[in-house]
C-alpha positions as CSV (number, residue, x, y, z in Angstrom):
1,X,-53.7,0.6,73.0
2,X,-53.8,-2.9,74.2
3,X,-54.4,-3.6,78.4
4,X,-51.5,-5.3,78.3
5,X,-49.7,-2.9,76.9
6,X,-50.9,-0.3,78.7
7,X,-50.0,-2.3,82.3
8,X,-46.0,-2.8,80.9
9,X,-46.0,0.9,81.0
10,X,-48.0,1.4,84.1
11,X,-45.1,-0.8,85.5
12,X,-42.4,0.9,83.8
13,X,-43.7,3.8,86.2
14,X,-43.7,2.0,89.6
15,X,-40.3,1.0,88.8
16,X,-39.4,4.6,88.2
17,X,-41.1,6.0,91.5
18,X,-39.8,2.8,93.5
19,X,-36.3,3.2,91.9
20,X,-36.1,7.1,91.9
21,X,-36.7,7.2,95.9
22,X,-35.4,10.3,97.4
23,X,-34.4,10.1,101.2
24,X,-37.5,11.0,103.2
25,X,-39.7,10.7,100.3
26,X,-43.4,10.2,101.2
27,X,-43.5,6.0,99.8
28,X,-43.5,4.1,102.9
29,X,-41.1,1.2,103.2
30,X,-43.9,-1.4,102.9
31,X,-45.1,-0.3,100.1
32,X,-42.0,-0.2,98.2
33,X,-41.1,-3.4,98.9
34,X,-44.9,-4.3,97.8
35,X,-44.0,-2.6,94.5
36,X,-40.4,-4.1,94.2
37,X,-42.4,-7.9,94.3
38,X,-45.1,-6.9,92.3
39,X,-42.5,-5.5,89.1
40,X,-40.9,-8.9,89.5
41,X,-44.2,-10.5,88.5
42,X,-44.5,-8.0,85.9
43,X,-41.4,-8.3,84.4
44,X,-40.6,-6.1,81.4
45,X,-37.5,-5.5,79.3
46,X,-34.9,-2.3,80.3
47,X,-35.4,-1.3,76.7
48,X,-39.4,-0.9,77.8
49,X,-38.4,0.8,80.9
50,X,-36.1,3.1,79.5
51,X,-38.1,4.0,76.5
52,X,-38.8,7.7,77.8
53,X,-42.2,7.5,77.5
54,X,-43.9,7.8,80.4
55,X,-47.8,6.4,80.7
56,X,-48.6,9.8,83.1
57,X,-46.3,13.0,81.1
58,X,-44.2,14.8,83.7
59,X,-44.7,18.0,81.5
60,X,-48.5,18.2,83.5
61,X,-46.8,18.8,86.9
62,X,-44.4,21.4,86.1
63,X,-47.6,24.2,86.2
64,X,-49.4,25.9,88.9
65,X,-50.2,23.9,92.2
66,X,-54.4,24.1,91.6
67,X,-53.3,22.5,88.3
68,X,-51.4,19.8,89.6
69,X,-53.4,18.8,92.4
70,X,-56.0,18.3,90.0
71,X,-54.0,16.4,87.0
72,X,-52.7,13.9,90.0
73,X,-56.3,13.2,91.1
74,X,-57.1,12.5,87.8
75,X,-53.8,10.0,87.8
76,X,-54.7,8.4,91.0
77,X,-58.2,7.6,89.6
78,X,-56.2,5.9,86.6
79,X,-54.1,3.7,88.6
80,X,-57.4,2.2,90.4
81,X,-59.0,1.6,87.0
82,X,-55.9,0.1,86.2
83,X,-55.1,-1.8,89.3
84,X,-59.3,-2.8,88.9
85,X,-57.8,-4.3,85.5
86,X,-54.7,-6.2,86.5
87,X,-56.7,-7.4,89.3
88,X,-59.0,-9.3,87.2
89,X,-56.6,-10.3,84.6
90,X,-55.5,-12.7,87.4
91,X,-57.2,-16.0,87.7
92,X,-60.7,-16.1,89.9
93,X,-59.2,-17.7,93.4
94,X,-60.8,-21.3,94.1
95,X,-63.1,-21.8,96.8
96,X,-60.4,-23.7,99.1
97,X,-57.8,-21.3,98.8
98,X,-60.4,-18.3,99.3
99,X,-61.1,-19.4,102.5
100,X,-57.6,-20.8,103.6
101,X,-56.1,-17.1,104.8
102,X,-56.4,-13.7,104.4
103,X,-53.9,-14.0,101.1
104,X,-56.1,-15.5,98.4
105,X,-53.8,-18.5,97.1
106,X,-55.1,-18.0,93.4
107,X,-53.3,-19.6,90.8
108,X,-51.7,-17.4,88.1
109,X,-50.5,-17.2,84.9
110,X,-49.3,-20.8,83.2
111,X,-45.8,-20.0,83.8
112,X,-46.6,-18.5,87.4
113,X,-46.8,-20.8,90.3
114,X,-50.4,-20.6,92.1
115,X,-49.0,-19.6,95.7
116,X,-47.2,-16.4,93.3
117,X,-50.1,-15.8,91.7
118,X,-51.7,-15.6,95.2
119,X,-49.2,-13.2,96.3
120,X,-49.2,-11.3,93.2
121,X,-53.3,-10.6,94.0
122,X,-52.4,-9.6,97.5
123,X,-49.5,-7.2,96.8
124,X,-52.4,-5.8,94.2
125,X,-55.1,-5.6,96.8
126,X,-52.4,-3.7,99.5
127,X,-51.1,-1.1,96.7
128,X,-55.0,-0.1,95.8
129,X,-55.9,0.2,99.1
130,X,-53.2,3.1,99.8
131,X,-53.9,4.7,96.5
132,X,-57.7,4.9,97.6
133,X,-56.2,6.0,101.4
134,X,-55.0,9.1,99.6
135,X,-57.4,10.1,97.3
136,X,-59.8,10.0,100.0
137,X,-57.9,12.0,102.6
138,X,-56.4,14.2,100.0
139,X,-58.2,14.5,96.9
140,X,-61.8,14.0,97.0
141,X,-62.6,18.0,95.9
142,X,-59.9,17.4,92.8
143,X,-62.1,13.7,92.0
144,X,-65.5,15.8,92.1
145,X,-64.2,18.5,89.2
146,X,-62.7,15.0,87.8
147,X,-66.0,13.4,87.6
148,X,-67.8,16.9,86.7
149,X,-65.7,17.0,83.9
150,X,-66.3,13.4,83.0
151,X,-70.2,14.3,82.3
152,X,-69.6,16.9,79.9
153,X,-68.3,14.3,77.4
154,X,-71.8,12.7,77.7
155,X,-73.3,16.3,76.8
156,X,-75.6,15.1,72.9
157,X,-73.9,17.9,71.0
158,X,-76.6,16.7,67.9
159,X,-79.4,17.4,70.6
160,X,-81.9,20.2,69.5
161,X,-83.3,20.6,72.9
162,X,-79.6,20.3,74.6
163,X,-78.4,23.1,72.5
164,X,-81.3,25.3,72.8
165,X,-80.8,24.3,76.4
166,X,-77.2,25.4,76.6
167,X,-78.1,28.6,74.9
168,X,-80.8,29.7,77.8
169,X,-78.0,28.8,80.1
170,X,-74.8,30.5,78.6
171,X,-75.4,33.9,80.0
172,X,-75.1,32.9,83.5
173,X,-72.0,30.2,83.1
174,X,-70.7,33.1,81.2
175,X,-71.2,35.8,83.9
176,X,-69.8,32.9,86.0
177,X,-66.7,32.3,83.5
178,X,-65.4,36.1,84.0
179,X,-66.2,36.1,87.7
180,X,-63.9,33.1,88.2
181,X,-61.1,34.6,85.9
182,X,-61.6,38.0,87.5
183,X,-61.3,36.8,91.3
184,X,-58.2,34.6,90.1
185,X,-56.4,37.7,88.7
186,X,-57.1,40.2,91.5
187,X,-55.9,37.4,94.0
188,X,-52.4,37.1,91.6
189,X,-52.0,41.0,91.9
190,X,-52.9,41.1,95.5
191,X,-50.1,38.3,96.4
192,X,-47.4,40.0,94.1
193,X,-48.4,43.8,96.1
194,X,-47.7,41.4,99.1
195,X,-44.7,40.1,97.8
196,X,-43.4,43.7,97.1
197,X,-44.5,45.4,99.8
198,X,-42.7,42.2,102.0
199,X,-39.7,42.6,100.1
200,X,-39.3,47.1,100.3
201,X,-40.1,46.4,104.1
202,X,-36.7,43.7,104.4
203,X,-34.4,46.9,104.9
204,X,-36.2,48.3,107.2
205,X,-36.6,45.4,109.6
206,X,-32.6,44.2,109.1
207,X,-32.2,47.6,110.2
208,X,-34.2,47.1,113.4
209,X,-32.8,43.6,114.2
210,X,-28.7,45.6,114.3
211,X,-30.1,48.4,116.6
C-alpha cells in the first residue's frame, strides 16, 4: 500500500475518534481541535471516510485487557511512524522561517499556502508529542514485548547454527512456555472461586445490613 494511501486512512481514523467524542472522553479539547485543522489539510472524500475499513481493526480490542493494552502499544508506535512520515512528506522549512517563531512557517504543498503548510507541521509536531506523552507514561512495558517481538522476525530461519541454537535452547523456553500458561490458568480459577465465594456470601451480608 502506497504512503499516501495509507495516511487518507490514518486520517479517516482521526476523523472518527475526533468525531465519535463521548462526553468526558479522555481527548483533550486542544487536541481535538489540533485534529479538526489538521483533517482539513488532509482532506479526503466521505466515501473514503465511510468505507468501513478501518486502518487499526476494532475486532483487536474486543479481547482480554493484557491483550489490548498490548495491541494499542503496538498502534501508538504506528501512528509515530506514521506521523514521522507525514512529517517529512511536508516541505524542509527555510532558514528565515525556521528561525522566525516557534511555528516553522514551511511552505506546503503547491495548492497549500506556505503559512498553512507551516501550521500544518506544527499541528503535526503537537499531536506526536501527546502520542509519545502516553506511550511513555503508559505503555513502555507493552513497547518492550512490542520490540521483543520485532526481533524474532530478524531470527535466520536458513541458519544451521541458529537452529541448532534454538534446539539447545527449546527445553527451557519450553519449561518456560507451560509455566506461563499454567500461572495464567490457576490465577483465572482463583478469580472465578473469588467471584463465587463473593457472590454465595451476598445473602448473608444483605441479611446483616436489615438486622
Amino acid at each position: 500500500m502506497r504512503m499516501g494511501a495509507v495516511m487518507r486512512k490514518v486520517v479517516c481514523l482521526l476523523a472518527w475518534l475526533s468525531v465519535g467524542q463521548v462526553s468526558g472522553s479522555y481527548l483533550p479539547q486542544d487536541m481535538n481541535r489540533t485534529l479538526q485543522d489538521l483533517l482539513q489539510h488532509y482532506k479526503i472524500s466521505k466515501s473514503d471516510i465511510y468505507d468501513g475499513k478501518h486502518v487499526f481493526p476494532k475486532e483487536e480490542l474486543k479481547g482480554k485487557m493484557e491483550s489490548q493494552m498490548l495491541f494499542m502499544g503496538g498502534v501508538l508506535e504506528a501512528y509515530d511512524k506514521l506521523f514521522g512520515h507525514m512529517l517529512k512528506g511536508l516541505p524542509t522549512p527555510s532558514p528565515l522561517s525556521a528561525t522566525s517563531g516557534d511555528k516553522a512557517d514551511t511552505s506546503g504543498p503547491s495548492t497549500t499556502e506556505p503559512s498553512a503548510a507551516g501550521d500544518t507541521r506544527f499541528n503535526l509536531i503537537k499531536v506526536l508529542q501527546k502520542i509519545r506523552e502516553l506511550k511513555r507514561h503508559s505503555y513502555q512495558e507493552q513497547l518492550k514485548v512490542l520490540h521483543g517481538l520485532q526481533k524474532l522476525k530478524h531470527i535466520e530461519m536458513d541458519n544451521i547454527k541458529v537452529q541448532g541454537k534454538a534446539l539447545w535452547e527449546l527445553p527451557w523456553i519450553y519449561e518456560k512456555a507451560n509455566s506461563l500458561a499454567d500461572n495464567v490458568m490457576r490465577r483465572r480459577r482463583r478469580r472465578r472461586r473469588q467471584t463465587r465465594t463473593g457472590l454465595a456470601r451476598e445473602p448473608e451480608r444483605r441479611a446483616k445490613g436489615q438486622q
